[in-house]
Structures are given as C-alpha cells and as structure tokens.
BAKOLPA-972980 format. One record per residue (C-alpha): residue number from 1; residue in three letters; x, y, z. Coordinates in Angstrom, 2 decimals. Layout:
BEGIN
SITE pos code       X       Y       Z
SITE NUM  ALA       X       Y       Z
...
REM end
This chain:
BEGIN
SITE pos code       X       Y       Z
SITE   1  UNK  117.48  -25.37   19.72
SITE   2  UNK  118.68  -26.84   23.01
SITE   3  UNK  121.74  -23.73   23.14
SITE   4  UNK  118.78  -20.85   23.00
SITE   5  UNK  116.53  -22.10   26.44
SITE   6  UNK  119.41  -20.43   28.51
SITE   7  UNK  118.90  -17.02   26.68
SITE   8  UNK  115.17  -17.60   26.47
SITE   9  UNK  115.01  -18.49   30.29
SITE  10  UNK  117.36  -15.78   31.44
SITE  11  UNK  114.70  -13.34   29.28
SITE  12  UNK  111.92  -14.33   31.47
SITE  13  UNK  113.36  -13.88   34.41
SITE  14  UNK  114.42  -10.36   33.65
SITE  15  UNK  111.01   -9.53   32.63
SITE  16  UNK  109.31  -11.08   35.91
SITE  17  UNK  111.91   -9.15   37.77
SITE  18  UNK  110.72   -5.85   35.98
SITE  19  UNK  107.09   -6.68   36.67
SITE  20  UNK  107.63   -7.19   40.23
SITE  21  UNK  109.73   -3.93   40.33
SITE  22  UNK  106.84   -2.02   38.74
SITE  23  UNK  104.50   -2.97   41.38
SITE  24  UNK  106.48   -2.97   44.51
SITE  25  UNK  106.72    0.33   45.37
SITE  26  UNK  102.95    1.54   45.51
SITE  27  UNK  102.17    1.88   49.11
SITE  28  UNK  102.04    4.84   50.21
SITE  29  UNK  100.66    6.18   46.69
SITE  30  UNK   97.71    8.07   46.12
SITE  31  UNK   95.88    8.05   43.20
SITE  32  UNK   94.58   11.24   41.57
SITE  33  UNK   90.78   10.59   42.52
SITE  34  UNK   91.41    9.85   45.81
SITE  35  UNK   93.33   13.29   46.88
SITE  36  UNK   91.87   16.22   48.67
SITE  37  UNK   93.67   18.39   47.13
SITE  38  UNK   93.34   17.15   43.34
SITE  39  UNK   92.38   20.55   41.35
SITE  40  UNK   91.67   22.95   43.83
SITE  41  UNK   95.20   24.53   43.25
SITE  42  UNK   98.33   25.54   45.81
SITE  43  UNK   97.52   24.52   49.45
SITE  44  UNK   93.30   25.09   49.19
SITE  45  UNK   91.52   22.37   50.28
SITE  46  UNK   87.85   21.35   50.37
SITE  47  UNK   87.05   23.51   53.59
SITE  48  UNK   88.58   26.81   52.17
SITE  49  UNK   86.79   27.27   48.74
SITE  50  UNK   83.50   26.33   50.66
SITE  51  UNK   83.87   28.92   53.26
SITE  52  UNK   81.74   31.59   51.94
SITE  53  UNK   81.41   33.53   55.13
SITE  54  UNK   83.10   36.50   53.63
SITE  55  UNK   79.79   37.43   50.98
SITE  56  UNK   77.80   37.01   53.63
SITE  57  UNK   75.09   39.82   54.40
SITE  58  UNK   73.10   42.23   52.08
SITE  59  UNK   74.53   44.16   49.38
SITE  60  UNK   73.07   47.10   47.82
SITE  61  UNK   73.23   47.73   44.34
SITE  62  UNK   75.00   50.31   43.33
SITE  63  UNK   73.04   53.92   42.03
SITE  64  UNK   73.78   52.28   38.52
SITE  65  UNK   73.05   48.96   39.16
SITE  66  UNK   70.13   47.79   37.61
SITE  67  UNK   69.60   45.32   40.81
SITE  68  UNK   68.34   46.91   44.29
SITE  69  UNK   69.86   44.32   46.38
SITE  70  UNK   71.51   40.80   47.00
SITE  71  UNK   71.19   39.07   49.49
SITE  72  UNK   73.69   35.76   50.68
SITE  73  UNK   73.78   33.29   53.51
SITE  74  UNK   76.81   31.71   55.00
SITE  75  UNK   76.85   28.47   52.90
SITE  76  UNK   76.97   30.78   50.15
SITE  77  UNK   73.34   30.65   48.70
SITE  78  UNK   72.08   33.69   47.64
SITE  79  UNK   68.98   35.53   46.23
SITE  80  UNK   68.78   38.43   43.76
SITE  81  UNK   66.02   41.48   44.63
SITE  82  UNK   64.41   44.15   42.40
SITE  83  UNK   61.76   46.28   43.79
SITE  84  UNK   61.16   44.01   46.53
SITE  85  UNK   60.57   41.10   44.39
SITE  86  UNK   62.85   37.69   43.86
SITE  87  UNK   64.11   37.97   40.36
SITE  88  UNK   67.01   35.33   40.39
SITE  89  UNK   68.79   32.93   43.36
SITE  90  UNK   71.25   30.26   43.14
SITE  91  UNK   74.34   29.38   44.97
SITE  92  UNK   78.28   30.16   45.02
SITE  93  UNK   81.01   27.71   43.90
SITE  94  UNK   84.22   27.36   43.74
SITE  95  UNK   85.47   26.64   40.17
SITE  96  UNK   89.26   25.35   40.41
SITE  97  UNK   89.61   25.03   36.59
SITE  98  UNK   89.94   29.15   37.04
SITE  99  UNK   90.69   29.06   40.38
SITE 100  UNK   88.10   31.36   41.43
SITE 101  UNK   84.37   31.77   42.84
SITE 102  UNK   81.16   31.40   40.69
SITE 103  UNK   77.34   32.64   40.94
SITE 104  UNK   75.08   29.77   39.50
SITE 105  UNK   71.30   30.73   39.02
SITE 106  UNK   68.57   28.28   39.93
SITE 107  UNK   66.86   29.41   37.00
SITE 108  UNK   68.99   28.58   34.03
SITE 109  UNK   71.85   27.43   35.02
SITE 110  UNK   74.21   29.96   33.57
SITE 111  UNK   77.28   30.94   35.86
SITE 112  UNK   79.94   34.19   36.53
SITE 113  UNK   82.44   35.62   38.30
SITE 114  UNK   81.60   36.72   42.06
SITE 115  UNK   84.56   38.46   44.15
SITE 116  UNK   85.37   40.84   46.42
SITE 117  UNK   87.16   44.06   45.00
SITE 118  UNK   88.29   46.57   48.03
SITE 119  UNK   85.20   46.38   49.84
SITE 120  UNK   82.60   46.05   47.30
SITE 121  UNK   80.89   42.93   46.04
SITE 122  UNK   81.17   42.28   42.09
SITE 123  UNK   79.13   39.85   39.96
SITE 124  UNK   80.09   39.71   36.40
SITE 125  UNK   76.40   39.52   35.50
SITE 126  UNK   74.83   41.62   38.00
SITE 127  UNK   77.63   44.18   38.59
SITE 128  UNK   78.46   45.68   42.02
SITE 129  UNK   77.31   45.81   45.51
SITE 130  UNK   77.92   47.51   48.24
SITE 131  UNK   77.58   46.27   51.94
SITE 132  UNK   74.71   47.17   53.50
SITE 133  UNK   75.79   48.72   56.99
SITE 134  UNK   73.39   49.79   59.39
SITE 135  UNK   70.63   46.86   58.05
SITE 136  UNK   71.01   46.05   61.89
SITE 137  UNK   68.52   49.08   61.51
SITE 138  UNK   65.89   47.69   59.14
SITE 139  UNK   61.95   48.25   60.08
SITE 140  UNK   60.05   44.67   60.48
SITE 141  UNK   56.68   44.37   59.27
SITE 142  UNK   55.42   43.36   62.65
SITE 143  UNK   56.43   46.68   64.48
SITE 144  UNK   59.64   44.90   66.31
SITE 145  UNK   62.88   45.91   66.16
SITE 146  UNK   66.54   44.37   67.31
SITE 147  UNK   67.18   46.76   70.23
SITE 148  UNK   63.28   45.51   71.15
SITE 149  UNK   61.69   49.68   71.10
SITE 150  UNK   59.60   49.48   68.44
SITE 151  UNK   58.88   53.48   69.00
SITE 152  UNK   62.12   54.11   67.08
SITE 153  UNK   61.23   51.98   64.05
SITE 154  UNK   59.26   52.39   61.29
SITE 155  UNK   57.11   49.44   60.67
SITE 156  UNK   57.37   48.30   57.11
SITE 157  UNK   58.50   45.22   55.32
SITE 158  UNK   62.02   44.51   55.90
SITE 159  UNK   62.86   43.34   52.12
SITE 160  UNK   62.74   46.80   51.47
SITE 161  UNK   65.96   47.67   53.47
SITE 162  UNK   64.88   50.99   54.51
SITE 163  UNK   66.10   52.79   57.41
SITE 164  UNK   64.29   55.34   59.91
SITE 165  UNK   64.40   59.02   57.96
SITE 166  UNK   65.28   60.47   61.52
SITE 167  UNK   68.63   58.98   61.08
SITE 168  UNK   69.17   61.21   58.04
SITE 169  UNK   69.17   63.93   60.23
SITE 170  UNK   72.60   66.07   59.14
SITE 171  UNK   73.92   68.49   56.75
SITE 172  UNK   74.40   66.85   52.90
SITE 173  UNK   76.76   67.87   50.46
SITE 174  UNK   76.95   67.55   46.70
SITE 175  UNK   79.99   64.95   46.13
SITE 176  UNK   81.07   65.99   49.56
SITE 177  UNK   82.18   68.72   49.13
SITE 178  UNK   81.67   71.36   52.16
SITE 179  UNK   82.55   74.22   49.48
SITE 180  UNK   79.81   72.94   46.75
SITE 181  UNK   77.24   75.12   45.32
SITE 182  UNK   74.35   73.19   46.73
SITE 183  UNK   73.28   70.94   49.88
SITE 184  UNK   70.73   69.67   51.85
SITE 185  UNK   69.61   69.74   55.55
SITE 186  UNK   66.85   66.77   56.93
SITE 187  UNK   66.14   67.18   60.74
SITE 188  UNK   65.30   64.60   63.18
SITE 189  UNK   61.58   64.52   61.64
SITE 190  UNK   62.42   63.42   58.12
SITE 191  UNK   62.10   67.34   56.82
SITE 192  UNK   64.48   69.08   54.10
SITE 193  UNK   65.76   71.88   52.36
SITE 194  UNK   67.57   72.45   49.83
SITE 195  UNK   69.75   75.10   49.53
SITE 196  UNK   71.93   76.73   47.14
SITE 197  UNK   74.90   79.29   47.13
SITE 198  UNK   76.78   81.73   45.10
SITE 199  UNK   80.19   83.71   46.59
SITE 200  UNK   79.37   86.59   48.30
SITE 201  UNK   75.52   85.93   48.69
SITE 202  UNK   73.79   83.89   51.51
SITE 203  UNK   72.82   80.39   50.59
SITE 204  UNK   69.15   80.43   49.26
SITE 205  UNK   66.42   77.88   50.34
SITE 206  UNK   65.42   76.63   46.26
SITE 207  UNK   62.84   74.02   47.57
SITE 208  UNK   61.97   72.23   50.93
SITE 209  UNK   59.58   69.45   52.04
SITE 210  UNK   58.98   65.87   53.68
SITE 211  UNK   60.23   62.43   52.98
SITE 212  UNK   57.76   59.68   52.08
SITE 213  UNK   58.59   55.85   51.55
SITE 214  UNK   58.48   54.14   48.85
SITE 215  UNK   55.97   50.68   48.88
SITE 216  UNK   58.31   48.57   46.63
SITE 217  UNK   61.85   49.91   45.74
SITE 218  UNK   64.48   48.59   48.50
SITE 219  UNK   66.62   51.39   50.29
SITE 220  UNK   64.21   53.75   48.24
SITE 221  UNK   62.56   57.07   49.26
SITE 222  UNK   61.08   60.27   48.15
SITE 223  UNK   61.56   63.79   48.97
SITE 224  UNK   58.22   65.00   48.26
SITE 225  UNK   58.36   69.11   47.67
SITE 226  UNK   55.82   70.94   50.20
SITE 227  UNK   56.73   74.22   47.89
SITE 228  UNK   55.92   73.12   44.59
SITE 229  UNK   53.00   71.37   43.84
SITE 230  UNK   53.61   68.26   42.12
SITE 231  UNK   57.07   67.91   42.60
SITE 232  UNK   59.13   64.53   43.89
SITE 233  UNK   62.67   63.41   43.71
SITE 234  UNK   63.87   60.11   44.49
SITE 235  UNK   66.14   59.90   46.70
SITE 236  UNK   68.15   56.22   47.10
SITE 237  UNK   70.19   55.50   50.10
SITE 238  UNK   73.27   53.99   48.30
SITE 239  UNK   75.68   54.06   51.35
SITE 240  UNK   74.97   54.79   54.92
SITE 241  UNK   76.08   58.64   54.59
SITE 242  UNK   75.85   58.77   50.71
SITE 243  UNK   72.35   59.55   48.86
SITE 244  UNK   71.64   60.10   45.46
SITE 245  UNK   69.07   63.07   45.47
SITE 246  UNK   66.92   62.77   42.06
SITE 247  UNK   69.26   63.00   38.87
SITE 248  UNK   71.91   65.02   40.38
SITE 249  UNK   74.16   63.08   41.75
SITE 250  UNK   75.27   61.47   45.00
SITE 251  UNK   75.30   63.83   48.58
SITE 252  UNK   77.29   62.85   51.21
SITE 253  UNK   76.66   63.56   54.98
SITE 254  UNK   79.65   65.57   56.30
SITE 255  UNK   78.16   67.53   59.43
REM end
C-alpha cells in the first residue's frame, strides 16, 4: 500500500491543478443574462427595437380595409378606429425570437406582424394603412385650427380625419387616367359633376351636386346628387389626391 500514495498524491494534484485552471480565466466573461445584446440578433440593441418613431402618425385604412384608421404614438402604443369609435389598442414589440415587430392588443392579448412595406403600414390582422398626409389639416371640434384661422376649417371632431371639401377643388380622373371615359370636377365650394365621354362627342354632365359629411365614418363623405332625388354616393378620401367615388373605383386628382 505504501508504493501507491505517490500515484494517489500525484492524482490529486493534477486534479486541483485542473480545477484551478477551470476557474482562472473568468474575468472578463459575461454571462448570457447579463448581455445587452443576448437575443435581439446581429448588432440591435435595446435602444433600436424600441425606437418606434418610424409608425408613428395616423394611417388610413385602405378602401378594402375593414378598419378606418390607426392611430400610433412614438413609444409605439397604438389605437385601432372604426367609425369614429375605439375598437382595439395595445402596444408594439419587438419579438427577437423572429426578429421582427409585433402588435399586442390590450384586449386579448393575441399578437401579429406590424411592418413597413414601401410606404404603407401592414398589420397581419388588420391589413394595410396608408399614411395620412395632410392630417396637419384636420377640423377640431372647438373651431381652432394649426395655422390659428379657424375661417378655413371646418369645425368637426377631429377623430374623424376629415379634411376641408374646398381642398378637393380639381379635376378627378377614373384610375388616373386623363383619357378615361369618366371624371369629376369639385370647385372651391365643395360642388361636383360628373361627367362622361365618348370619342367624337363632348363630355356629358350624367349627375352633379354638393358634398355633405359624414357624422361617424373617419376620412368619410358624401356626394349628395342635387339632380336626382334620392341619390348619394360615398365618397372616401383614401389618399390625399385619390378618392373612391361610390362603387366605382378610385379617382385620382391630376389637374
């Protein structure tokens, strides 16, 4: 027994000097809890995926979006409008398991895709959005207005995201089209007419009449006929020089 303590001594000293080699070299370390970094993917940190300044503003729901409007703040909350009314709100986060940007409701829960495609604003539940230029030109409900002349504003309730008729005033064409069989002209006063053309034949005035608001559909309005009795089309401002006139499709301001 007394020729194996030099073999069981050297053993322990080997495995003392592995322990201490183990240990020795963790300054410096971080552990995976403790890093900025840990999941958000590539070089993002903490400060990019919460910078949400780039959804921020209202967005108006496309002619085939079942939504009117949403509406989102800088620190990314951001509230869902139909007919004036709140239907859904919630917040934006950044999700670095996919590495991209989520909508969660308040309501339920539930979360989906939110991301900027070429301009537009898409929500995989609440499909897309366009930016809502010229809201710099909404009415307010108290009779103000940014540039401070309330005289050039209409005085409604600025949910509704609807814009002074007189800035209509133009020359609208069917898909945009300057050749296109029909168009419309609105003057400074809200007034139209809508004309249509054949080759060879002057354009014909088929119906004409005044624009009226509507109380509770945002960016909403309605060309109310003055030549037929009874007749209305809704007209729904779904760009600043696009508007889809009743069912038949989207006119463009060209002139």
């Amino acid at each position: 027994m007394k020729r194996k303590k030099p073999y069981l001594l050297a053993g322990l000293v080997l495995l003392l000097f592995l322990l201490c080699t183990a240990c020795g070299d963790t300054e410096g370390q971080i552990a995976p809890q403790d890093d900025p970094n840990e999941g958000l993917g590539g070089d993002l940190t903490e400060d990019t995926v919460n910078d949400f300044g780039g959804f921020e503003g209202i967005w108006l729901g496309e002619a085939n979006n079942d939504y009117d409007s949403m509406e989102i703040d800088a620190e990314g909350n951001w509230t869902l409008y139909l007919s004036g009314e709140v239907v859904d709100e919630g917040y934006l986060r950044y999700e670095p398991e996919w590495e991209a940007i989520y909508a969660y409701s308040n309501l339920d829960d539930s979360g989906s895709l939110i991301a900027m495609e070429e301009g537009q604003l898409y929500s995989a539940a609440y499909g897309y959005f366009n930016y809502g230029d010229g809201m710099e030109y909404l009415w307010y409900e108290d009779g103000g207005s940014p540039d401070g002349n309330p005289d050039s504003y209409w005085s409604w309730d600025s949910d509704l995201c609807q814009r002074n008729v007189s800035e209509f005033k133009g020359i609208w064409y069917y898909d945009g089209d300057l050749s296109s069989e029909t168009y419309i002209v609105i003057d400074g006063n809200g007034n139209w007419s809508y004309y249509q053309r054949v080759p060879g034949v002057e354009p014909a005035e088929m119906d004409c009449g005044v624009f009226t608001y509507s109380m509770d559909e945002v960016s909403t309005y309605y060309a109310d006929s003055t030549m037929y009795d009874g007749v209305s089309y809704r007209v729904f401002e779904v760009d600043e020089d696009a508007l889809v006139w009743g069912d038949e499709g989207v006119y463009y301001m060209m002139e």
